[in-house]
PyMOL Python script that loads the backbone (N, CA, C, O; Angstrom):
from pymol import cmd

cmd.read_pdbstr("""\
ATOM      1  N   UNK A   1      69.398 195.807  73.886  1.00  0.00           N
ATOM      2  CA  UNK A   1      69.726 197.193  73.659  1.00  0.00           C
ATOM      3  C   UNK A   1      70.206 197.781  74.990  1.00  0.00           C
ATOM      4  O   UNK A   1      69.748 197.480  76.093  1.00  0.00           O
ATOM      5  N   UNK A   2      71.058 198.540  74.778  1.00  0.00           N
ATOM      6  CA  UNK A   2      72.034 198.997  76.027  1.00  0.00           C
ATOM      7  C   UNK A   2      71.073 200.143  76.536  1.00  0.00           C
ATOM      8  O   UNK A   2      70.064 200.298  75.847  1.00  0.00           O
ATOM      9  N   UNK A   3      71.253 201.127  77.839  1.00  0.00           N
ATOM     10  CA  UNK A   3      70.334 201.770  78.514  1.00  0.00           C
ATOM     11  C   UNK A   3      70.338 203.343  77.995  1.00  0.00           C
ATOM     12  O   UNK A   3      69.480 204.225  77.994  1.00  0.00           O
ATOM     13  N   UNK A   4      71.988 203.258  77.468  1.00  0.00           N
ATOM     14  CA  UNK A   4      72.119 204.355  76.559  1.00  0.00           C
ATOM     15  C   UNK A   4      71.668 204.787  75.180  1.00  0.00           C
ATOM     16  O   UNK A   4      71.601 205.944  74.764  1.00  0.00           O
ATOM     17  N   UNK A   5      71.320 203.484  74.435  1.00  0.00           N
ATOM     18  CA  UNK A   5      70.991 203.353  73.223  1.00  0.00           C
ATOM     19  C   UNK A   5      69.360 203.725  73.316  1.00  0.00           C
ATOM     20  O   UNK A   5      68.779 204.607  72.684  1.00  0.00           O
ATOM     21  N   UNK A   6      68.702 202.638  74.455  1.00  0.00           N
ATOM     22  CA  UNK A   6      67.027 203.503  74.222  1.00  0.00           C
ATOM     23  C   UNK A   6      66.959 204.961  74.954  1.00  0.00           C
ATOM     24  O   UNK A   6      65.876 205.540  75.038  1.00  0.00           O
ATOM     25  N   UNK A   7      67.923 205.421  75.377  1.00  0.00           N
ATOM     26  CA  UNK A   7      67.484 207.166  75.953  1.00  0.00           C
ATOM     27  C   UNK A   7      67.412 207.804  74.856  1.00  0.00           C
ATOM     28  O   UNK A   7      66.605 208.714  74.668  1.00  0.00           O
ATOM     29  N   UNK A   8      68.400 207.324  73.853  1.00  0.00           N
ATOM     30  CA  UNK A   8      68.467 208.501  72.568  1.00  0.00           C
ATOM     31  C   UNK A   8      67.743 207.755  71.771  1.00  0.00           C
ATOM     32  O   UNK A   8      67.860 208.109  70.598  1.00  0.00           O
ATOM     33  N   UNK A   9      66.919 206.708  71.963  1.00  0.00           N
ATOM     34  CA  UNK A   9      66.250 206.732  70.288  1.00  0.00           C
ATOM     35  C   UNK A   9      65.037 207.375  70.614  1.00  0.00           C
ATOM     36  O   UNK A   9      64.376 206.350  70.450  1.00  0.00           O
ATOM     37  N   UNK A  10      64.179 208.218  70.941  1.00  0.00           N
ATOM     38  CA  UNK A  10      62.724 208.529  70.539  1.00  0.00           C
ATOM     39  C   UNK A  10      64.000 209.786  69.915  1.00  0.00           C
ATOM     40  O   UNK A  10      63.373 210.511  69.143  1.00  0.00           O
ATOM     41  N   UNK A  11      65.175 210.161  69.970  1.00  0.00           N
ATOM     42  CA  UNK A  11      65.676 212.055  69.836  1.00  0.00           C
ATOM     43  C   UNK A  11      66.003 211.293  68.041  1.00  0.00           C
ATOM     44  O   UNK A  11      65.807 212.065  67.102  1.00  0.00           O
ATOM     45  N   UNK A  12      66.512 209.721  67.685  1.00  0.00           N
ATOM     46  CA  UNK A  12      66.901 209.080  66.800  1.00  0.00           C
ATOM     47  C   UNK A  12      65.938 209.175  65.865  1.00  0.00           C
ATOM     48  O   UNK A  12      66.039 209.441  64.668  1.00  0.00           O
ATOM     49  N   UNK A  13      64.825 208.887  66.643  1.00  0.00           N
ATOM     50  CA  UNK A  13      63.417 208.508  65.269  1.00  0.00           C
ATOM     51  C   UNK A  13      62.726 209.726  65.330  1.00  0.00           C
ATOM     52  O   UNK A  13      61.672 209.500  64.736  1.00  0.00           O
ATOM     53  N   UNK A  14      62.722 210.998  65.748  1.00  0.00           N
ATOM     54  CA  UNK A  14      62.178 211.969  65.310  1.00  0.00           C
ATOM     55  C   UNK A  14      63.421 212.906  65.193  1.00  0.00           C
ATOM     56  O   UNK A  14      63.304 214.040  65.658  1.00  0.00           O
ATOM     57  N   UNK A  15      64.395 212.602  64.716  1.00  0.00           N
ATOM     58  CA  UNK A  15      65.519 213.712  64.122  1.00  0.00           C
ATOM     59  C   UNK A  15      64.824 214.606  63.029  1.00  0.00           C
ATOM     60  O   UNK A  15      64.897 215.834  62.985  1.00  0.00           O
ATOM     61  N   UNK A  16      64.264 213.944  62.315  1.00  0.00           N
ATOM     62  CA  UNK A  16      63.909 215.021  61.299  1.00  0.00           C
ATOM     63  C   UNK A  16      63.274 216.649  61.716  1.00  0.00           C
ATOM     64  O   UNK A  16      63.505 217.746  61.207  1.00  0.00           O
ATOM     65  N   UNK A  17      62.277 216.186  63.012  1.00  0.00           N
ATOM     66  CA  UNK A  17      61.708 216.998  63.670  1.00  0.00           C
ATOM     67  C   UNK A  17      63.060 218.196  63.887  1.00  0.00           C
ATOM     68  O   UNK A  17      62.767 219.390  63.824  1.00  0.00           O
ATOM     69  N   UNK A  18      63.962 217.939  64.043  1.00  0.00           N
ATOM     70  CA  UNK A  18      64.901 218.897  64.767  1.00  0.00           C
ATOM     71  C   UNK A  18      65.607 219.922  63.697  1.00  0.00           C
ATOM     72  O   UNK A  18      66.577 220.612  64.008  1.00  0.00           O
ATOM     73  N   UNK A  19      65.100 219.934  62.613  1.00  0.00           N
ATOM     74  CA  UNK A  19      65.440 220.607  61.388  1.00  0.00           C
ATOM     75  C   UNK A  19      65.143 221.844  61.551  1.00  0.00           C
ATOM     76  O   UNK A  19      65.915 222.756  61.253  1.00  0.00           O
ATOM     77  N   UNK A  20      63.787 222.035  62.128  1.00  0.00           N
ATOM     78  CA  UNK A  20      62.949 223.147  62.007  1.00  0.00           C
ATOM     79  C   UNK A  20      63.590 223.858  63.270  1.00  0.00           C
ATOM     80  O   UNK A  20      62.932 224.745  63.813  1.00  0.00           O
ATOM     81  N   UNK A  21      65.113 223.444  63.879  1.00  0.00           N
ATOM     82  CA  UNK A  21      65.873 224.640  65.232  1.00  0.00           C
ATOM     83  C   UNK A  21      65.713 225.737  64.248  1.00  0.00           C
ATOM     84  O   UNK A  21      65.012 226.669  64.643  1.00  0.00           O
ATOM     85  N   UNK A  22      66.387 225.868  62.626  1.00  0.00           N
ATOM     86  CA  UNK A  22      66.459 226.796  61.973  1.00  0.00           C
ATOM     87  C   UNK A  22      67.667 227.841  61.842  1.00  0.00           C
ATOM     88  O   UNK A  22      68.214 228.350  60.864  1.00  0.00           O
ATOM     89  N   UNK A  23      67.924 227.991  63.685  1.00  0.00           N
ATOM     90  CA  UNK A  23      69.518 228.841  63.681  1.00  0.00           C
ATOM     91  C   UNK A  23      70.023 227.726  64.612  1.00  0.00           C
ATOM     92  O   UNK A  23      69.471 226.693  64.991  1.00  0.00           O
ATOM     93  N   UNK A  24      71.342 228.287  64.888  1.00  0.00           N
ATOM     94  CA  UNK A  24      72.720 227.643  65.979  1.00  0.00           C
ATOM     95  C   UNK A  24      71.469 227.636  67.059  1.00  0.00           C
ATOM     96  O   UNK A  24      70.890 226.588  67.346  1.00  0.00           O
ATOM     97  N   UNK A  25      71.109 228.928  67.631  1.00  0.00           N
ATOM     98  CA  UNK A  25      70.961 228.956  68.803  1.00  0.00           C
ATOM     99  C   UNK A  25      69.328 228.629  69.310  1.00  0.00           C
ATOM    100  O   UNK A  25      69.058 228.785  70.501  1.00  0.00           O
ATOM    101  N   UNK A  26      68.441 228.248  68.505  1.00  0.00           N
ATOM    102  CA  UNK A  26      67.721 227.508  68.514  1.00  0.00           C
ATOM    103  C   UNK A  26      67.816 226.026  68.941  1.00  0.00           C
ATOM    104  O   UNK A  26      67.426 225.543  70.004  1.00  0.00           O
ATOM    105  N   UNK A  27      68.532 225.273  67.689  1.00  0.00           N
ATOM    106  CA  UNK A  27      69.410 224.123  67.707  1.00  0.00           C
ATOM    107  C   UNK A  27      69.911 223.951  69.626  1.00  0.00           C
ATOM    108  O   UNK A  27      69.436 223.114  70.392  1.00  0.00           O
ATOM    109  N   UNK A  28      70.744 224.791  69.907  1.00  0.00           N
ATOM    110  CA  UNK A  28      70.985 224.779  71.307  1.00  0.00           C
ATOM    111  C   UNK A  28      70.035 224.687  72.103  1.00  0.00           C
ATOM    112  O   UNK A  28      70.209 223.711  72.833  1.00  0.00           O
ATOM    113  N   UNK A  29      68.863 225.372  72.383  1.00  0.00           N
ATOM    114  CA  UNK A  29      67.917 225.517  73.257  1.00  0.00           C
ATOM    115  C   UNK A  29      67.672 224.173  73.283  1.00  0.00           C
ATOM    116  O   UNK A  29      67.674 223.548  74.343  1.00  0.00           O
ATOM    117  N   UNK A  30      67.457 223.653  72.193  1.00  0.00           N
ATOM    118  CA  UNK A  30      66.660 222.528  71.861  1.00  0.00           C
ATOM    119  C   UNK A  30      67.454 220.713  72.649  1.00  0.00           C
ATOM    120  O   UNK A  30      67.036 219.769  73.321  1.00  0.00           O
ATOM    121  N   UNK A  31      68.790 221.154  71.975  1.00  0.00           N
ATOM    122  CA  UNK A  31      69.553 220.034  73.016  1.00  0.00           C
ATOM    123  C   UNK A  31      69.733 220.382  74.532  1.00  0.00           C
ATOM    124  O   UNK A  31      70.450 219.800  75.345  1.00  0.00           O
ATOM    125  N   UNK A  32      69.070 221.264  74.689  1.00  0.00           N
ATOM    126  CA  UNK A  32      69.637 221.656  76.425  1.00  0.00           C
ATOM    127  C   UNK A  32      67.963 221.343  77.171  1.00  0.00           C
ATOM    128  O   UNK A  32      67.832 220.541  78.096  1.00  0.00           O
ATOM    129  N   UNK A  33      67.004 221.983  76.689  1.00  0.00           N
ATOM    130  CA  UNK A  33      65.837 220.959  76.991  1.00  0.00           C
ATOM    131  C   UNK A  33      65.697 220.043  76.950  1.00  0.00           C
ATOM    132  O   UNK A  33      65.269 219.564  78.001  1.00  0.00           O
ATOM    133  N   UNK A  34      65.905 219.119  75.854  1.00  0.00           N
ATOM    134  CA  UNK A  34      66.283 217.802  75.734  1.00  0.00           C
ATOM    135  C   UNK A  34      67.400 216.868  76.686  1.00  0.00           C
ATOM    136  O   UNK A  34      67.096 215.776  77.167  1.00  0.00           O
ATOM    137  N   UNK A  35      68.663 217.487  76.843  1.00  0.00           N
ATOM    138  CA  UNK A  35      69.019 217.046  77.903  1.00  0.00           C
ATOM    139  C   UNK A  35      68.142 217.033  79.177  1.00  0.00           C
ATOM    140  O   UNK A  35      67.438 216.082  79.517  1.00  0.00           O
ATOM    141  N   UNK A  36      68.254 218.043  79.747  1.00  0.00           N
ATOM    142  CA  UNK A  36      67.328 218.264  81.121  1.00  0.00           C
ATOM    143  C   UNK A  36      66.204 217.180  81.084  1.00  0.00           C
ATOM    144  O   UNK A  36      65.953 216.353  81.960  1.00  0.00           O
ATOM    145  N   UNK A  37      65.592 217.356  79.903  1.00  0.00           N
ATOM    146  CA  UNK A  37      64.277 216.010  80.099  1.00  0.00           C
ATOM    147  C   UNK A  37      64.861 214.635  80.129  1.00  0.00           C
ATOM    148  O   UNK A  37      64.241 213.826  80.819  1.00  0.00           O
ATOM    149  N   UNK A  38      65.724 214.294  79.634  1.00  0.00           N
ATOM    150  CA  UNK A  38      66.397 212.916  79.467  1.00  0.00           C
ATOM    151  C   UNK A  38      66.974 212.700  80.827  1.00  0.00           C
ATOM    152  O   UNK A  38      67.076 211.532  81.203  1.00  0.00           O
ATOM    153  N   UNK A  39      67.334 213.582  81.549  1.00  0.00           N
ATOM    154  CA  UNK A  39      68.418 213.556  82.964  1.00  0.00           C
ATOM    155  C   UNK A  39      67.242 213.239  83.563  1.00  0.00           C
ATOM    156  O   UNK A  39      67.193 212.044  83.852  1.00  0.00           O
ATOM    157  N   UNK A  40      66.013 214.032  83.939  1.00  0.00           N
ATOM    158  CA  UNK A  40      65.045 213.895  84.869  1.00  0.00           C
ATOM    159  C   UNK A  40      64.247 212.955  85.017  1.00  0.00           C
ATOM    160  O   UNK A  40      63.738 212.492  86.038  1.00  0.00           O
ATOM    161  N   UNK A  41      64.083 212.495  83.223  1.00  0.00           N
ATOM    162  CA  UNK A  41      63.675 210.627  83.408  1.00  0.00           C
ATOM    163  C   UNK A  41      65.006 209.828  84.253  1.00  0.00           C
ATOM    164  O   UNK A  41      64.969 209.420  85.414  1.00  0.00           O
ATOM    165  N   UNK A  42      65.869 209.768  83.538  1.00  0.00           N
ATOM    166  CA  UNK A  42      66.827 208.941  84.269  1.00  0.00           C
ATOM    167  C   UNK A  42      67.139 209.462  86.068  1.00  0.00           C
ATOM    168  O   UNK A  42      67.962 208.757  86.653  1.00  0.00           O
ATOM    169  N   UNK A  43      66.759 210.167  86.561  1.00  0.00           N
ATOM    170  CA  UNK A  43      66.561 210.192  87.883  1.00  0.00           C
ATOM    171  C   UNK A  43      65.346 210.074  88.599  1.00  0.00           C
ATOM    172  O   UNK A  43      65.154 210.572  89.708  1.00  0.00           O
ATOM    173  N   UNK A  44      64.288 209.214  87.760  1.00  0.00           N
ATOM    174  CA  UNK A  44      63.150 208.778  88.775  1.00  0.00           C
ATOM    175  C   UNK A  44      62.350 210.152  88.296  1.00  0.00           C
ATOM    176  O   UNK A  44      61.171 209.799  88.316  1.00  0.00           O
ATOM    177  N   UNK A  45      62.392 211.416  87.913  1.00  0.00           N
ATOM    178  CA  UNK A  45      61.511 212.548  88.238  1.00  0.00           C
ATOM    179  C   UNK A  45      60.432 212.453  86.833  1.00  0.00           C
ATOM    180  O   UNK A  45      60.845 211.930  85.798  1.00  0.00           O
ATOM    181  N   UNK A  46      59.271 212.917  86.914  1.00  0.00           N
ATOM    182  CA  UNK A  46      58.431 213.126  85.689  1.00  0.00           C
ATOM    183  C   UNK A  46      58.825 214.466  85.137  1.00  0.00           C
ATOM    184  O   UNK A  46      58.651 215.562  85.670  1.00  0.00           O
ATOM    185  N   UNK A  47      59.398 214.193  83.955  1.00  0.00           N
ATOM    186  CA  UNK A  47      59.787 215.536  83.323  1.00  0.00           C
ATOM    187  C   UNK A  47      59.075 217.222  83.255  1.00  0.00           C
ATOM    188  O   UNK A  47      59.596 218.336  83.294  1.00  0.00           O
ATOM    189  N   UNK A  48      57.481 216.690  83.124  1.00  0.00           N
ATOM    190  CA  UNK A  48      56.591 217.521  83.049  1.00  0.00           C
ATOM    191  C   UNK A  48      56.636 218.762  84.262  1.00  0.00           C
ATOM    192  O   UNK A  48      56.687 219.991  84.303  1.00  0.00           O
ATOM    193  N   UNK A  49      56.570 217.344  85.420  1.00  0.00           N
ATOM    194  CA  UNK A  49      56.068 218.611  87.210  1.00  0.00           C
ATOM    195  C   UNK A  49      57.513 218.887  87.033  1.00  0.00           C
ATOM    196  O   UNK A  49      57.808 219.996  87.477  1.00  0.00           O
ATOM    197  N   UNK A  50      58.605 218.165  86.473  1.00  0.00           N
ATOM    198  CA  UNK A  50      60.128 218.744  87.033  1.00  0.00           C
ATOM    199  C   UNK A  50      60.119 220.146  86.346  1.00  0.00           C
ATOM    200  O   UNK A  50      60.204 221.219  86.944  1.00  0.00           O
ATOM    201  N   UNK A  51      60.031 220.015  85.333  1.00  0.00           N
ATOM    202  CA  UNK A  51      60.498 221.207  84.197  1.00  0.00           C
ATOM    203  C   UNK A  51      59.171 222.552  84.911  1.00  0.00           C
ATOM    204  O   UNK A  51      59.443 223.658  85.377  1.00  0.00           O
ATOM    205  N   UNK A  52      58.005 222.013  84.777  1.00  0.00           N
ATOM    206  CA  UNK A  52      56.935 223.237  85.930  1.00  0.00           C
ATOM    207  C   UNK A  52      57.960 223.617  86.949  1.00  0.00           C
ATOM    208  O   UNK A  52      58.604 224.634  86.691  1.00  0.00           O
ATOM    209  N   UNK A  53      58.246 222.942  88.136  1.00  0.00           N
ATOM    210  CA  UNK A  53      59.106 223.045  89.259  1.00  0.00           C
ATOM    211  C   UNK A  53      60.520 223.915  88.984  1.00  0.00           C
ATOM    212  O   UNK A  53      61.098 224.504  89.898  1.00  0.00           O
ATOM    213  N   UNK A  54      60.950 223.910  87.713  1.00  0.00           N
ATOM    214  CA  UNK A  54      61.817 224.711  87.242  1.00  0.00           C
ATOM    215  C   UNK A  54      61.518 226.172  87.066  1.00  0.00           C
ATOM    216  O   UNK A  54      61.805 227.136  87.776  1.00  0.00           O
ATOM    217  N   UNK A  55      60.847 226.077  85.898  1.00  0.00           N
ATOM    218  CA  UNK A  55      59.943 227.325  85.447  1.00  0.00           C
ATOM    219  C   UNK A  55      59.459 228.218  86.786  1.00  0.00           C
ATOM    220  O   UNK A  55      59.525 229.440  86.657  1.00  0.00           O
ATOM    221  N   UNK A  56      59.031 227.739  87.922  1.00  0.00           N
ATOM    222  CA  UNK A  56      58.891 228.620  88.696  1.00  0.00           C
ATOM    223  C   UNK A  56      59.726 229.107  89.550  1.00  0.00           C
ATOM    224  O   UNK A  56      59.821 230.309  89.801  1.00  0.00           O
ATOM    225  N   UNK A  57      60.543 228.018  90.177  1.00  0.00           N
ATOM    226  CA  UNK A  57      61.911 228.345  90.959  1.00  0.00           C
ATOM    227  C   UNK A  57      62.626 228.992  90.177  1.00  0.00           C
ATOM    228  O   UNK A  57      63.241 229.730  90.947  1.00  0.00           O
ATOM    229  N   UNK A  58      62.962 229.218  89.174  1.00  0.00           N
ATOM    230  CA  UNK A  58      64.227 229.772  88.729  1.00  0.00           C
ATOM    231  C   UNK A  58      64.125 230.987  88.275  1.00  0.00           C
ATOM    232  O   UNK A  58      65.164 231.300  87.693  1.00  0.00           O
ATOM    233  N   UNK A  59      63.218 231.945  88.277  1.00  0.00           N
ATOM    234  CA  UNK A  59      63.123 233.435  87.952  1.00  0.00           C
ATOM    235  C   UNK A  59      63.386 233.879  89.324  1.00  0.00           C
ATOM    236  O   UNK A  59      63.874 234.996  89.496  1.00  0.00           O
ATOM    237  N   UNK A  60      63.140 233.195  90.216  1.00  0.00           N
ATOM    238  CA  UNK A  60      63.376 234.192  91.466  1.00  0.00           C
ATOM    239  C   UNK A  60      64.822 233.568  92.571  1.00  0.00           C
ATOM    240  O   UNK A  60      65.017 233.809  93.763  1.00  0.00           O
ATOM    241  N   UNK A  61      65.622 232.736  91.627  1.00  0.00           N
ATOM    242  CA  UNK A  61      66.990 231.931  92.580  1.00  0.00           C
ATOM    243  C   UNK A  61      67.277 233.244  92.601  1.00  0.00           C
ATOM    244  O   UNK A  61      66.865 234.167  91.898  1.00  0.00           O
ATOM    245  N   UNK A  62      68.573 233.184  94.127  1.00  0.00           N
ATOM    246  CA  UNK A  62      69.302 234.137  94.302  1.00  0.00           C
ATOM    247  C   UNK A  62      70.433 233.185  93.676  1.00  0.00           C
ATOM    248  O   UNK A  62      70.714 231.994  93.806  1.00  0.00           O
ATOM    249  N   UNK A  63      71.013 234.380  92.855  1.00  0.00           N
ATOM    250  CA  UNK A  63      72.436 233.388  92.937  1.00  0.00           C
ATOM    251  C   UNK A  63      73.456 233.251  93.104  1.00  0.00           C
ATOM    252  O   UNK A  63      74.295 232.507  92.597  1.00  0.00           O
ATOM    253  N   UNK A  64      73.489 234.224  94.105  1.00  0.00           N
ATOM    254  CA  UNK A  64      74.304 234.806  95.231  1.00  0.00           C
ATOM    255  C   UNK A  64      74.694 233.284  96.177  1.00  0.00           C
ATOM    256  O   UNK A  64      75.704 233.066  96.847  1.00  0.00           O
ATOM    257  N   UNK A  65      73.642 232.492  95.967  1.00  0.00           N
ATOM    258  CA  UNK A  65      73.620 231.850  96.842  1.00  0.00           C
ATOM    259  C   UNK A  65      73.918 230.417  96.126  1.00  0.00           C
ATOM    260  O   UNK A  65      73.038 229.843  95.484  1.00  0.00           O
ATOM    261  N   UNK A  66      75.139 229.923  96.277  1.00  0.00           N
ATOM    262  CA  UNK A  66      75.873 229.328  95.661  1.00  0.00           C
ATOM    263  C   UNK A  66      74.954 227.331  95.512  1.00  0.00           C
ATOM    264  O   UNK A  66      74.771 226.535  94.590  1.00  0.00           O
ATOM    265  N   UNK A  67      74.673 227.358  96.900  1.00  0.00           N
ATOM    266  CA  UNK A  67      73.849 226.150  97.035  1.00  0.00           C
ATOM    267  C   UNK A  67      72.085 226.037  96.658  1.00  0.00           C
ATOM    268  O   UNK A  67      71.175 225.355  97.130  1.00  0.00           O
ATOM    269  N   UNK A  68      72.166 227.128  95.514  1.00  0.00           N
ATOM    270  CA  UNK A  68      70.633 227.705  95.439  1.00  0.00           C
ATOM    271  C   UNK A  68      70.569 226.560  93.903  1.00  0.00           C
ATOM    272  O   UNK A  68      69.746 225.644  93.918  1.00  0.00           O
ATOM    273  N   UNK A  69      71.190 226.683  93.082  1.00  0.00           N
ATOM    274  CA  UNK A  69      71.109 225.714  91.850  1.00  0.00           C
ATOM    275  C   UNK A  69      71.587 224.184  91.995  1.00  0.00           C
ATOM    276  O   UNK A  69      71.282 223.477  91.035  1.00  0.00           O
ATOM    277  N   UNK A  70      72.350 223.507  93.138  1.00  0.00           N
ATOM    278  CA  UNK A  70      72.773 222.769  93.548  1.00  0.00           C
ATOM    279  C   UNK A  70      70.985 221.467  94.016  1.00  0.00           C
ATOM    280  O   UNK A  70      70.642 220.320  93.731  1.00  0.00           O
ATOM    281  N   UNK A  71      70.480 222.490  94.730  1.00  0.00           N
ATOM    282  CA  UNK A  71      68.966 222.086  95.066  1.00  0.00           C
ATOM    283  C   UNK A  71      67.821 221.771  93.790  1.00  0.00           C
ATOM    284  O   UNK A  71      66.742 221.177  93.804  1.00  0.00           O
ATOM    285  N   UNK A  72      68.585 222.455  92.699  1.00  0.00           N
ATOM    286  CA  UNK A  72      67.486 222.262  91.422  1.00  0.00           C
ATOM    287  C   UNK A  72      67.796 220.787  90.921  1.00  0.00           C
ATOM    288  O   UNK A  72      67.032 219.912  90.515  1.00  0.00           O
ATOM    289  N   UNK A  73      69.299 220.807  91.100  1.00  0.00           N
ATOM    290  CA  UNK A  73      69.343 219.512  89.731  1.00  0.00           C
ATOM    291  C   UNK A  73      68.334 218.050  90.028  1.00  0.00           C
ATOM    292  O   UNK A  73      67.829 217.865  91.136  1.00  0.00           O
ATOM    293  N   UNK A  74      68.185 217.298  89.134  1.00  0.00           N
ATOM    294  CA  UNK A  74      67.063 216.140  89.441  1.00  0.00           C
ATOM    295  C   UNK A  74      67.731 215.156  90.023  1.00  0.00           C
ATOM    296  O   UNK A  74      67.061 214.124  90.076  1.00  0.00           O
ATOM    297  N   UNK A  75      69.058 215.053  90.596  1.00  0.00           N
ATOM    298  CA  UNK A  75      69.310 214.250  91.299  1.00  0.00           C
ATOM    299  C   UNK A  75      69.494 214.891  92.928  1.00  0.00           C
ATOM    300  O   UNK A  75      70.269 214.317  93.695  1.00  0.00           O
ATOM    301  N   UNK A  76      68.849 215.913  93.304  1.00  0.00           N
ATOM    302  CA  UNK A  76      68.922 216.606  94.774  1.00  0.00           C
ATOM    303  C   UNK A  76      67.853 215.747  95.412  1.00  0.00           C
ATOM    304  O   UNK A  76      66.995 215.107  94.802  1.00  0.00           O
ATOM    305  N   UNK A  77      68.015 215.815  96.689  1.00  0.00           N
ATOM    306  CA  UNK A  77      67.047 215.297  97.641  1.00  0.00           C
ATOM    307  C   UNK A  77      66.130 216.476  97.799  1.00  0.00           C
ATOM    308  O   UNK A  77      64.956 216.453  98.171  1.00  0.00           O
ATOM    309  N   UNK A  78      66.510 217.013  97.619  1.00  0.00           N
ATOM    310  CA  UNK A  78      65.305 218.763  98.221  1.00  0.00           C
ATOM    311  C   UNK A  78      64.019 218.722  97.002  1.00  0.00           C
ATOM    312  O   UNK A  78      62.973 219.364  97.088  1.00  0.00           O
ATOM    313  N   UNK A  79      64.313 218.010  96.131  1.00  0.00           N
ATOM    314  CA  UNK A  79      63.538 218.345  94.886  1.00  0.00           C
ATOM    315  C   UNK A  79      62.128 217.472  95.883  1.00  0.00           C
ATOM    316  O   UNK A  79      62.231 216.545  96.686  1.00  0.00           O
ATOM    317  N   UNK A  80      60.821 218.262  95.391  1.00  0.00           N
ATOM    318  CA  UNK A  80      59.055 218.388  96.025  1.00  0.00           C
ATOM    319  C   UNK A  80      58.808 216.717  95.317  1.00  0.00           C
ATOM    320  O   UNK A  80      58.914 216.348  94.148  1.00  0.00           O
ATOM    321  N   UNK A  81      58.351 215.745  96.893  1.00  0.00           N
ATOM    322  CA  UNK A  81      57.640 214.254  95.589  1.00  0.00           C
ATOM    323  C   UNK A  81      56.764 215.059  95.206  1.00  0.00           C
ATOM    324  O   UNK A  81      56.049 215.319  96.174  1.00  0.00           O
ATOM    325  N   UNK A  82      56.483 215.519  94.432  1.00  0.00           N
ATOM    326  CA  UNK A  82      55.048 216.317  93.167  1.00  0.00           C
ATOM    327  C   UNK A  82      56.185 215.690  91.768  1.00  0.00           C
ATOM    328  O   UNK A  82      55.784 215.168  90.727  1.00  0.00           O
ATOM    329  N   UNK A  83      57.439 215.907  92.101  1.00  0.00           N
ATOM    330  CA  UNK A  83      58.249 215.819  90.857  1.00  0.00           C
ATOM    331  C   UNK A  83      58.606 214.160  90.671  1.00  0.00           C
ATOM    332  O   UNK A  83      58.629 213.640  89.555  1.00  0.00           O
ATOM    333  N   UNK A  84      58.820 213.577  91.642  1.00  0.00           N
ATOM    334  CA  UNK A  84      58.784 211.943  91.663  1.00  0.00           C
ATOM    335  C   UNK A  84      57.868 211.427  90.705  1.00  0.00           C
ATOM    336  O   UNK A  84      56.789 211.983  90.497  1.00  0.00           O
ATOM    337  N   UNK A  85      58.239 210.377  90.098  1.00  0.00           N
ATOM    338  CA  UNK A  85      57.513 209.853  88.987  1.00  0.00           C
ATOM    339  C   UNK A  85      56.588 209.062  90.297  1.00  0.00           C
ATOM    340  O   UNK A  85      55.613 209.708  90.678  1.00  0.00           O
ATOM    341  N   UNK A  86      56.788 208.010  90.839  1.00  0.00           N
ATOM    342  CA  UNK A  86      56.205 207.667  92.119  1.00  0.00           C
ATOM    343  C   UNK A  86      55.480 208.247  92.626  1.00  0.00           C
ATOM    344  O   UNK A  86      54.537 207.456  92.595  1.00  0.00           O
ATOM    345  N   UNK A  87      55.185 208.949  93.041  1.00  0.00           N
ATOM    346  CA  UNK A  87      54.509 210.332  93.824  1.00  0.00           C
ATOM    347  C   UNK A  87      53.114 211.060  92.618  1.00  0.00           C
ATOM    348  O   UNK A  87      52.025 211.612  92.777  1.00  0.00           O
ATOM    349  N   UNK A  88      53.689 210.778  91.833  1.00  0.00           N
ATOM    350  CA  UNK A  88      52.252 211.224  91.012  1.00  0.00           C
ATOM    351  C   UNK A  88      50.610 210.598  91.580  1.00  0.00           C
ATOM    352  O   UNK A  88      49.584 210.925  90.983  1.00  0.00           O
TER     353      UNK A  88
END
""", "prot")
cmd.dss("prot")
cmd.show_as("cartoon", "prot")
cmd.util.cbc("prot")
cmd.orient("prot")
């Protein structure tokens, strides 16, 4: 099985689960969390402390400051080992 094929099957075998988005923009939320968690496994990070590490940094980014979201994504070096799967 290719590396692409097992990222999307746990989203494959609980599709049904994804019924209950209910609207469009539910539905959306839902693939955009889902992305983000799928990216942050595939960059070494534990989804859990990453997505915490989110939740708190990001009510207070300036974003004025152009290199301020650049530092979030899970492939930055700036990201805390708390978020390293390693580092746990």
């Amino acid at each position: 099985m290719y590396r692409g094929e097992r990222s999307i099957k746990p989203f494959v075998i609980g599709r049904k689960n994804w019924l209950f988005a209910n609207t469009p923009r539910g539905a959306s939320a839902s693939a955009t969390i889902y992305s983000i968690v799928e990216t942050a496994k595939e960059n070494g990070l534990n989804p859990f402390s990453y997505l915490q590490y989110l939740f708190e940094r990001l009510p207070n980014l300036d974003i004025q400051d152009q290199n301020a979201l650049d530092e979030l994504l899970p492939w930055s070096a700036t990201l805390p080992p708390a978020c390293r799967v390693n580092n746990i």
